[in-house]
TIZA-266914 format. One record per residue (C-alpha): x, y, z; residue in three letters. Coordinates in steps of 0.1 Angstrom, whole numbers, padded with zeros to 4 digits, always signed. Layout:
<sites>
XYZala
...
</sites>
This chain:
<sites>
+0055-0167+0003unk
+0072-0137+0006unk
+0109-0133-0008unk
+0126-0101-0003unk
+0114-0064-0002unk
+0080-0055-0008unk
+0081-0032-0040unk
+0098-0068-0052unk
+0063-0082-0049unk
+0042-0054-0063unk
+0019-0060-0098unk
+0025-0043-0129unk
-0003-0020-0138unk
-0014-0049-0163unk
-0012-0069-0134unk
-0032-0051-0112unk
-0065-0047-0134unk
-0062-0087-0140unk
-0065-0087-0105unk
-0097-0063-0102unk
-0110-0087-0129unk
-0107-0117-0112unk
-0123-0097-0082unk
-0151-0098-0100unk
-0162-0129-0113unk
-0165-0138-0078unk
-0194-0140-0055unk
-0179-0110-0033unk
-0171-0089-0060unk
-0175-0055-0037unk
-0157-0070-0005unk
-0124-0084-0026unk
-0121-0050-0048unk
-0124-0031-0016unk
-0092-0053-0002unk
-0079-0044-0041unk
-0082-0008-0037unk
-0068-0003-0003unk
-0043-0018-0003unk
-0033-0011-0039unk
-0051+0022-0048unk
-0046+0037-0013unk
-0013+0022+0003unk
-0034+0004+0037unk
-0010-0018+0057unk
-0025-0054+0063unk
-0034-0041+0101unk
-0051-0005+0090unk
-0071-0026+0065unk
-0086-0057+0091unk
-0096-0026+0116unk
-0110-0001+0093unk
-0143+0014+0108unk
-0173+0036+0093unk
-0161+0063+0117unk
-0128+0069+0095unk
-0143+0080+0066unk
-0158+0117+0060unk
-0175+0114+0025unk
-0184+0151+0020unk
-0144+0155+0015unk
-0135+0119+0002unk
-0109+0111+0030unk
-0099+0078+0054unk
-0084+0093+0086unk
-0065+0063+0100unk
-0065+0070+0143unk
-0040+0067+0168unk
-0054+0043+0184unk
-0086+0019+0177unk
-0097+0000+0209unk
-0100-0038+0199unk
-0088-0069+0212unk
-0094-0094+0187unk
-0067-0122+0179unk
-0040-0105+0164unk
-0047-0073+0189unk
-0043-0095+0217unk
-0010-0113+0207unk
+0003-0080+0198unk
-0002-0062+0230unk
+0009-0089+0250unk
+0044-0094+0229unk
+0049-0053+0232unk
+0038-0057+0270unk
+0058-0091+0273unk
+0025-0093+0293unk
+0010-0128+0284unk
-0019-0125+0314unk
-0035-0092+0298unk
-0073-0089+0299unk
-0093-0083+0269unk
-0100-0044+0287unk
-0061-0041+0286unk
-0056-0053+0253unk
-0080-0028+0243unk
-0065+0001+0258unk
-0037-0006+0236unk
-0047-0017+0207unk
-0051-0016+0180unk
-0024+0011+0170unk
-0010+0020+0135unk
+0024+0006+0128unk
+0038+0038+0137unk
+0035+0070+0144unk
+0032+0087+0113unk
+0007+0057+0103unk
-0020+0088+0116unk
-0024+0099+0086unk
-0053+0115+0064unk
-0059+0096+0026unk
-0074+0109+0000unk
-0096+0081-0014unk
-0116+0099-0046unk
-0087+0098-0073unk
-0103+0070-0096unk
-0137+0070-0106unk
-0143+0031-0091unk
-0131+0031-0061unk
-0155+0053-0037unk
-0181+0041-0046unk
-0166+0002-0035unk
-0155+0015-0003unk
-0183+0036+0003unk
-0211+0007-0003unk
-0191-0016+0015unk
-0181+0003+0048unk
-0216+0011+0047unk
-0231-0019+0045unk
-0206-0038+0072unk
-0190-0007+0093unk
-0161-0025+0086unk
-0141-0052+0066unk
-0159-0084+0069unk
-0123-0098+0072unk
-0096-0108+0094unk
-0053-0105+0086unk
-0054-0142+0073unk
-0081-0140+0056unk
-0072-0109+0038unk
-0036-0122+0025unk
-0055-0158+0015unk
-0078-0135-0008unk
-0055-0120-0026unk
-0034-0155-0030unk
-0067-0167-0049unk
-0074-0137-0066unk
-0040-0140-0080unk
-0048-0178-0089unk
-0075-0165-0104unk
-0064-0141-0122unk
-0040-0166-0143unk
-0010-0169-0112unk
+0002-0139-0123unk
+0037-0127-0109unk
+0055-0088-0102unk
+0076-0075-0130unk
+0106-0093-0113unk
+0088-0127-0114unk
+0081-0130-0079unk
+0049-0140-0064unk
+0025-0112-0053unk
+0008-0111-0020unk
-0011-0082+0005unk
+0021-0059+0010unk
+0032-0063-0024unk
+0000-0039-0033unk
+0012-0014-0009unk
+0044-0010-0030unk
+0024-0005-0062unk
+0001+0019-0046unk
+0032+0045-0045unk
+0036+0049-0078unk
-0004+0053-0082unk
+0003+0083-0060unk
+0033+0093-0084unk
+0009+0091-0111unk
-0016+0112-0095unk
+0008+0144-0097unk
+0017+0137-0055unk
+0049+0155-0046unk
+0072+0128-0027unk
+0065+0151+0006unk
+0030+0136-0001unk
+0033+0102-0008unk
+0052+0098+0023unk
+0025+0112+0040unk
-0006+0091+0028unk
+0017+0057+0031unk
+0023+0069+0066unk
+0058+0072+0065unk
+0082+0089+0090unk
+0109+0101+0065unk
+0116+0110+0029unk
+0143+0085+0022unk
+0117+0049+0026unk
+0094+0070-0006unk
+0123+0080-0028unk
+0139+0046-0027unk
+0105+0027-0031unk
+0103+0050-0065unk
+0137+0047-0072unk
+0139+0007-0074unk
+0102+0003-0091unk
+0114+0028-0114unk
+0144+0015-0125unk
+0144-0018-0119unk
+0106-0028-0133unk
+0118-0009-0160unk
+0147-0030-0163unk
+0133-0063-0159unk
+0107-0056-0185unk
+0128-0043-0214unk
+0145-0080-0207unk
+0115-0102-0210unk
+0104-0079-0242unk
+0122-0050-0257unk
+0089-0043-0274unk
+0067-0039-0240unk
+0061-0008-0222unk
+0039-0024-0193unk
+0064-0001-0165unk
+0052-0010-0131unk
+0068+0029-0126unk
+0082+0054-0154unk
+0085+0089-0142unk
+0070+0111-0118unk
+0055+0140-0134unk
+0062+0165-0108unk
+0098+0180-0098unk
+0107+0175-0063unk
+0125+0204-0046unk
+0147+0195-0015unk
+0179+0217-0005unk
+0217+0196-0005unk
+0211+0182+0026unk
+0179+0167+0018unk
+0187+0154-0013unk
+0221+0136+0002unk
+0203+0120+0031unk
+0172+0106+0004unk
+0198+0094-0018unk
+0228+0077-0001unk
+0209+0044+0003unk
+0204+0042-0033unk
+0227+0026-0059unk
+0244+0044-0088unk
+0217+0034-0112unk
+0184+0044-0088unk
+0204+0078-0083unk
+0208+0089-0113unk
+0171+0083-0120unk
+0157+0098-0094unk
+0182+0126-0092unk
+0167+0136-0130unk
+0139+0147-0110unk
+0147+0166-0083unk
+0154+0207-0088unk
+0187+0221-0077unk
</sites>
């Protein structure tokens, strides 16, 4: 059950590979790393992941672009529609001409989704063989709860339990680690501002960091450490990303950012 923010529930890079492990020694080995990886690897929301079709993807340049607008009216289309509508006698055609939709409007976004050497080839097989994810919401966030069963009940670097949107928190600072600018990152998680990226890095940074040096002065296993790329934002940018921030996250992420 989730308890507090999401980069709260987010694996440590230890974590996450138990995970992938667990994924397979099960009989849907390609299906459950395929949930793993985007929504991990690639930073998929719960909804972007259930409605994923073959029609996103354009292998030749190794990208997902997540649409405006997907026509469906399954379950969790229809409830939607009909609570934004306050409509509760829409037809399945009217459901579908508004849904589904990405969370918001920067959710159209283009991802990158060649960065690791395992992970095309997962998603490719798989939205090739299905067109989609052979899964539904519920389904999805049950699959990770037993892959983390499975994978020994393991728990985020704060000792909370980890669940679907947890993995969307870790996947930022995959992104960090792939040399993304935080201009970037906020674009590929389909974010509409600068200030949700810098304080999901900010708080994994410092606060995974934290927690760990606690349990064992000795262990390095850093959900986050340190971006490798300078960010360059002008006074006011750098005032509006940080003001949220505590004194602590600040002065981390502040190391990092060019004058």
């Amino acid at each position: 059950m989730k308890q507090g923010e999401s980069w709260e529930h987010a694996p440590t890079i230890k974590g996450f590979n138990k995970l992938v492990e667990a994924a397979e020694r099960t009989d849907k080995v390609y299906e459950n790393k395929f949930l793993l990886y985007l929504a991990g690897e690639l930073g998929f929301r719960s909804g972007e992941i259930a409605h994923i079709k073959l029609s996103w993807f354009n292998f030749d340049e190794g990208v997902i672009y997540i649409p405006p607008h997907e026509p469906c009216n399954c379950a969790y289309c229809s409830y939607c529609a009909k609570k934004r509508t306050k409509n509760p006698n829409l037809t399945p055609q009217e459901v579908r001409n508004i849904y589904w939709q990405p969370k918001t409007d920067a959710g159209r976004r283009v991802v990158p989704y060649k960065l690791k050497d395992d992970v095309p080839e997962v998603l490719e097989r798989v939205i090739k063989k299905y067109g989609r994810y052979p899964r539904v919401v519920k389904t999805s966030e049950y699959n990770i709860h037993r892959l983390v069963k499975l994978a020994g009940g393991i728990q985020s670097a704060f000792g909370k339990n980890i669940y679907l949107h947890g993995l969307r928190a870790y996947a930022v600072t995959q992104y960090a680690y792939a040399d993304f600018s935080l201009w970037d990152i906020c674009n590929v998680m389909g974010w509409k501002d600068i200030k949700t990226a810098s304080k999901y890095l900010a708080r994994l940074g410092v606060n995974a960091k934290k927690m760990n040096k606690k349990k064992d002065d000795n262990k390095t296993d850093f959900l986050f450490n340190e971006p490798s790329r300078l960010l360059t934002l002008n006074k006011t940018q750098k005032q509006e990303t940080c003001k949220e921030l505590s004194f602590e996250e600040n002065v981390w992420l502040n190391r990092f950012i060019k004058d």
